[in-house]
C-alpha positions in Angstrom: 85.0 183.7 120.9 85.5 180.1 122.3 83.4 177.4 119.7 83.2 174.0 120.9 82.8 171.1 118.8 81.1 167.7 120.5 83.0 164.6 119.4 81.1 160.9 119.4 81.1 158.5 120.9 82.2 160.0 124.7 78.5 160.8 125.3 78.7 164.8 124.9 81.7 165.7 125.5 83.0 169.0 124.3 86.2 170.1 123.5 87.8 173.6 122.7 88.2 173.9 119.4 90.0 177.3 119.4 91.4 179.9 122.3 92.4 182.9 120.0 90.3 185.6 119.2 88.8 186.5 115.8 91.8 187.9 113.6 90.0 191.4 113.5 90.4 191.6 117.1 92.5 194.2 117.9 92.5 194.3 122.1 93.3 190.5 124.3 90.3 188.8 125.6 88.9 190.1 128.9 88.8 188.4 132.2 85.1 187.4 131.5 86.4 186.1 128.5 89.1 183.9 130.5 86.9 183.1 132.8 84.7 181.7 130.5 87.4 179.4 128.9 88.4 178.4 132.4 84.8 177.5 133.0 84.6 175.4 129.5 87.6 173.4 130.4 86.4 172.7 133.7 83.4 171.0 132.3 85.7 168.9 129.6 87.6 167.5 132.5 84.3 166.7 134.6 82.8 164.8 131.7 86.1 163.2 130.7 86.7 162.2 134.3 82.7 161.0 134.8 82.8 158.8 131.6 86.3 157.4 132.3 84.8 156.2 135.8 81.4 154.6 134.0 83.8 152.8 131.8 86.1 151.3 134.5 83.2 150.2 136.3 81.5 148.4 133.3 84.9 146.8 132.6 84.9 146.2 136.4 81.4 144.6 136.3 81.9 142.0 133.2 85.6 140.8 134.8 83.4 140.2 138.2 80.7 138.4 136.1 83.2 136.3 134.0 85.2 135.2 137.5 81.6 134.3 139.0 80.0 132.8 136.4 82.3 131.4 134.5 85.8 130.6 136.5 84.7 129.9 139.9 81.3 127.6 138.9 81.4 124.3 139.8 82.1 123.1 136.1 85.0 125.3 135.3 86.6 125.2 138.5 89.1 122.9 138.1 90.2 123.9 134.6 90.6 127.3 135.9 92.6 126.1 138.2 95.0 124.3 136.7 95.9 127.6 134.1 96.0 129.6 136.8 98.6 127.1 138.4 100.2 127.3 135.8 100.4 131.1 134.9 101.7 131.3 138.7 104.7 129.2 137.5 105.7 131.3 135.3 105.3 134.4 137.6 107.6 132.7 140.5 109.9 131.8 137.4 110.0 135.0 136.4 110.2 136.6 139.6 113.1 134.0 140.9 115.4 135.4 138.2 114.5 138.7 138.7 115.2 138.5 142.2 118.5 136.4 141.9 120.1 138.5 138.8 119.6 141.5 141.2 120.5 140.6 145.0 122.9 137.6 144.1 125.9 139.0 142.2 127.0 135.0 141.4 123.9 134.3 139.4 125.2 135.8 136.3 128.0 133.6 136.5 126.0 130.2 136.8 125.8 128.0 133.6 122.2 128.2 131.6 121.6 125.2 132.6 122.5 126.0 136.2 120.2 129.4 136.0 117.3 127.7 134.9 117.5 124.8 137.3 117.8 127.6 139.4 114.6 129.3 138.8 113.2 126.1 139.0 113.6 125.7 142.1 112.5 128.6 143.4 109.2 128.2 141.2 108.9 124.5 143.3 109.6 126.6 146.5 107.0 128.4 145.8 104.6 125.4 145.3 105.4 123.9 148.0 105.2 126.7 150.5 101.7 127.6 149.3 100.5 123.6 148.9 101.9 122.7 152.6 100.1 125.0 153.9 96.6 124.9 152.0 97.3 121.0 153.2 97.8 121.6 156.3 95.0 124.0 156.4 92.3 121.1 155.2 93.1 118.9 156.9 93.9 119.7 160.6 92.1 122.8 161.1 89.2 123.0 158.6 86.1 121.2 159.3 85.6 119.5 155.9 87.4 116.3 156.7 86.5 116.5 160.3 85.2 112.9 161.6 81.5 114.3 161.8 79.3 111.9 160.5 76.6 113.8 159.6 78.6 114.9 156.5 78.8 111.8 155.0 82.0 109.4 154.0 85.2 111.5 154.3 86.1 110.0 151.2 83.7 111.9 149.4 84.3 115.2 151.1 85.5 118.4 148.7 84.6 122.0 148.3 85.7 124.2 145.8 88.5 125.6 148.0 89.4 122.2 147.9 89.3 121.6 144.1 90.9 124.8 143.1 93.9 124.4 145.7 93.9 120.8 143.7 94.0 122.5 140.5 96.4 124.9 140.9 98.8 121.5 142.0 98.0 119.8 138.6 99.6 123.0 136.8 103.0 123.2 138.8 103.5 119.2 138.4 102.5 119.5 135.1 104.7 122.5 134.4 107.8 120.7 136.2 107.0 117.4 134.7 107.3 119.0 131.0 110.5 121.1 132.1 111.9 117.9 133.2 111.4 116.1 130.0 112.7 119.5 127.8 115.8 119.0 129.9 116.4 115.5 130.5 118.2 114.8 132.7 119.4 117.8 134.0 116.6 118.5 135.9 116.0 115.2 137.6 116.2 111.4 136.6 112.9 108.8 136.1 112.9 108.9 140.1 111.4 112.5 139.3 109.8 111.3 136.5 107.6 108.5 138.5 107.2 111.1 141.5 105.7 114.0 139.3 103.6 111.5 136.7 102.0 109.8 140.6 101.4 112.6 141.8 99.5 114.1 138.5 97.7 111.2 138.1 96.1 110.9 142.1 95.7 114.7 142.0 93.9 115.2 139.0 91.3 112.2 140.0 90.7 113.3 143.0 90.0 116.9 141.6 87.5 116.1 139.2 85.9 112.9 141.1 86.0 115.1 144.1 87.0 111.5 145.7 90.1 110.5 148.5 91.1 114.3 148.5 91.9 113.6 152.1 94.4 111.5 151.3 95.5 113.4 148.7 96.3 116.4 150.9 97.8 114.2 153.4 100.0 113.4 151.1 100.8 116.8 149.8 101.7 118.4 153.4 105.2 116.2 152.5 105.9 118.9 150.0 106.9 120.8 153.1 110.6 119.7 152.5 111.2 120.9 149.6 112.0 124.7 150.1 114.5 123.1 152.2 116.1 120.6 150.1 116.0 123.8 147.4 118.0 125.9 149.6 120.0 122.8 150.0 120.7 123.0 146.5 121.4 126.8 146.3 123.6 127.1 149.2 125.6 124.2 147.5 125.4 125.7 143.9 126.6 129.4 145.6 129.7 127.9 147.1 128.8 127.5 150.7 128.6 124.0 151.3 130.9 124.4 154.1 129.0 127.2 156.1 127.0 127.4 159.0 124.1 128.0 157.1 124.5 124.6 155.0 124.9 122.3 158.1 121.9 123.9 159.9 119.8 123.4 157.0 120.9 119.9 156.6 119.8 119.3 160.1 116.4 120.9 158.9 115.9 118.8 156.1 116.8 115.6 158.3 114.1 116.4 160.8 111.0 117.8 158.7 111.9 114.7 156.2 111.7 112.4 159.1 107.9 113.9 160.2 106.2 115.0 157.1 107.7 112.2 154.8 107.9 109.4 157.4 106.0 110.0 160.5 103.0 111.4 158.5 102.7 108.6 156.3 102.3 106.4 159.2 99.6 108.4 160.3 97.8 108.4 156.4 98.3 104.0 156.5 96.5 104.2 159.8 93.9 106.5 158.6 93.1 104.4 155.8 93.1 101.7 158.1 90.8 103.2 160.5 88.0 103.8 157.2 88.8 101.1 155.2 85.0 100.7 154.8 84.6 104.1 153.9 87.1 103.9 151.4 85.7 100.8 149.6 82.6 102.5 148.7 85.1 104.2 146.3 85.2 103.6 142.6 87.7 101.4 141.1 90.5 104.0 140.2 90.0 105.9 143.4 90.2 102.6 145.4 93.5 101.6 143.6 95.1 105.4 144.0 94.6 105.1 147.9 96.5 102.4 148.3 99.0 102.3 145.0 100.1 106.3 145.4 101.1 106.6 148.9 102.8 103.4 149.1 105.0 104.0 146.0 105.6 107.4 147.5 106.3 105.9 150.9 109.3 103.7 149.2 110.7 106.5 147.6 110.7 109.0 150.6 112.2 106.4 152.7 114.9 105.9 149.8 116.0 109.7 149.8 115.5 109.8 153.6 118.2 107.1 154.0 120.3 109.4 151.3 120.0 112.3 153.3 121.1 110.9 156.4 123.9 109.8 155.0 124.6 113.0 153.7 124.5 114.4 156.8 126.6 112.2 158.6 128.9 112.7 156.0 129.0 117.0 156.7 129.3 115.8 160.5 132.4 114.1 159.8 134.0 116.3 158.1 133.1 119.6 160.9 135.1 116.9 163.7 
C-alpha cells in the first residue's frame, strides 16, 4: 500500500513515502495498484510544478515593484544609474577578455599591463558606442530639445531617459578615471586626467540639476571617435601597423575627429550663442560649466587632432 506523507511548508504537497509492498506480501502489486502510484506521482509533479510557478511570479512581482518604485523614481534615478554604469564596465571588461583570450591567439602573449589596457579599451568602446548614440538620439531626433517654445528654456529640459543615459556616463568616467590613477601612467597622462575629471564634473551637474544637458550631450556625441582611436591602438598593439586595415582606420579617425570633435563644437559655441539668454537664467555652476567645459575640451581635441594628422601624414609617407 502507497502512504503519503505531506511535508510543510510547499502548501500540501505530498510525496511517496514508500513503493514496496507490506513484507507479508507474497504476489507483486497489481496494475490497479501501479496505476494508482502512477496517479499519486502525477499529482506530486502538478503541485510541485503549480507552487514553483506562484513562487517565480511573486519573486517576479517584488523585482518589478523594486525597479518601479524604487530604481526608476525620480529620486533614485540617477544613483541607479551611475551603479548600473558601472556594473556594465565590468561586464564589457569581462567580456573584452573573454572574447580576446578566445578569438585572438596573440592576447595571451601581451604583457599584464598590455591585457588590461587592453580590456580597457574595449570597456571605453563600449561606452562610447552606446553614449554616441543615446547623444545623438537626444539631440537630433528626439523632441526634448527641439526649439518649441512652449516647453520652456532648453536649458532646463531633461527626462529620465535623459538622466539615466547621464548616469550610466558618470559610472564609466568614474570607473576609467580610478583605473587611471591605479595605473598611473600606463593608462594615460594628466591630459586624461583633466579630460575624465571635466567631463565627471559637467555630467554629474547636469544629471542631478537636470540643467545644460543639451550641451552636455552635444558634447558627448565626440565620444564617437573613440572605438576608432581603440582599434587604432589594437591594430598597433597586434602587429599590424603596416596593413591595410591600419591606414584605413587612420583615415577614419582623421575624418570623424574632424566632424564630431571640430565641426561639432562649432556648431555647440553657435548654439550657445544663439540662447545666450536662455542660458543666463542658469545657476552659477551651470552658467560656468557651459562655457568653461566645452572650451577646455575644444583646446584639447584640437591638440590631439593636430597629433593625429600628423600621424597620418606620417603612415602616408611611408606607403609612397
Amino acid at each position: 500500500m502507497v502512504e503519503l506523507q505531506p511535508i510543510s511548508p510547499p502548501l500540501g504537497v505530498f510525496v511517496l513515502a514508500s513503493f514496496s509492498p507490506p513484507p507479508h506480501s507474497p504476489s507483486p502489486p497489481s496494475r490497479a495498484s501501479q496505476s494508482a502510484d502512477q496517479q499519486c506521482l502525477v499529482y506530486v509533479a502538478m503541485q510541485v510544478s503549480k507552487t514553483s510557478v506562484m513562487a517565480i511570479k511573486s519573486y517576479q512581482y517584488k523585482a518589478e515593484v523594486l525597479v518601479r518604485d524604487y530604481l526608476l523614481a525620480d529620486a533614485f534615478v540617477p544613483y541607479a544609474s551611475v551603479l548600473g554604469g558601472i556594473f556594465l564596465c565590468k561586464i564589457a571588461y569581462d567580456l573584452t577578455q573573454m572574447i580576446s583570450s578566445y578569438y585572438f591567439k596573440g592576447y595571451a602573449s601581451l604583457t599584464k599591463i598590455q591585457r588590461i589596457e587592453w580590456n580597457n579599451r574595449g570597456m571605453s568602446s563600449v561606452h562610447a558606442i552606446f553614449i554616441a548614440v543615446m547623444s545623438l538620439y537626444l539631440v537630433f531626433f528626439s523632441d526634448l530639445f527641439s526649439d518649441d517654445l512652449d516647453k520652456g528654456p532648453v536649458t532646463y529640459r531633461s527626462s529620465q531617459l535623459s538622466t539615466f543615459t547621464l548616469g550610466v556616463s558618470v559610472g564609466y568616467f568614474f570607473t576609467d578615471l580610478v583605473m587611471i590613477f591605479w595605473l598611473y601612467p600606463s593608462l594615460g597622462g594628466m591630459e586624461y586626467i583633466l579630460h575624465h575629471a571635466l567631463s565627471v564634473c559637467a555630467i554629474t551637474y547636469a544629471m542631478l540639476s537636470g540643467e545644460g544637458q543639451i550641451y552636455t550631450y552635444m558634447v558627448l556625441i565626440s565620444e564617437a571617435t573613440t572605438p576608432g582611436v581603440n582599434l587604432r591602438w589594437f591594430l598597433d598593439t597586434a602587429g599590424m601597423k603596416r596593413s591595410t586595415a591600419y591606414l584605413v582606420n587612420g583615415v577614419v579617425v582623421f575624418f570623424a575627429w574632424l566632424v564630431a570633435r571640430i565641426l561639432l563644437f562649432i556648431y555647440l559655441f553657435y548654439h550657445i550663442q544663439a540662447h545666450y539668454k536662455q542660458i543666463e537664467q542658469m545657476h552659477t555652476a551651470g552658467y560656468l560649466l557651459v562655457f568653461m567645459v566645452p572650451a577646455s575640451l575644444a583646446v584639447m581635441n584640437l591638440m590631439w587632432f593636430m597629433k593625429i594628422l600628423k600621424g597620418l601624414r606620417k603612415t602616408l609617407a611611408k606607403r609612397q
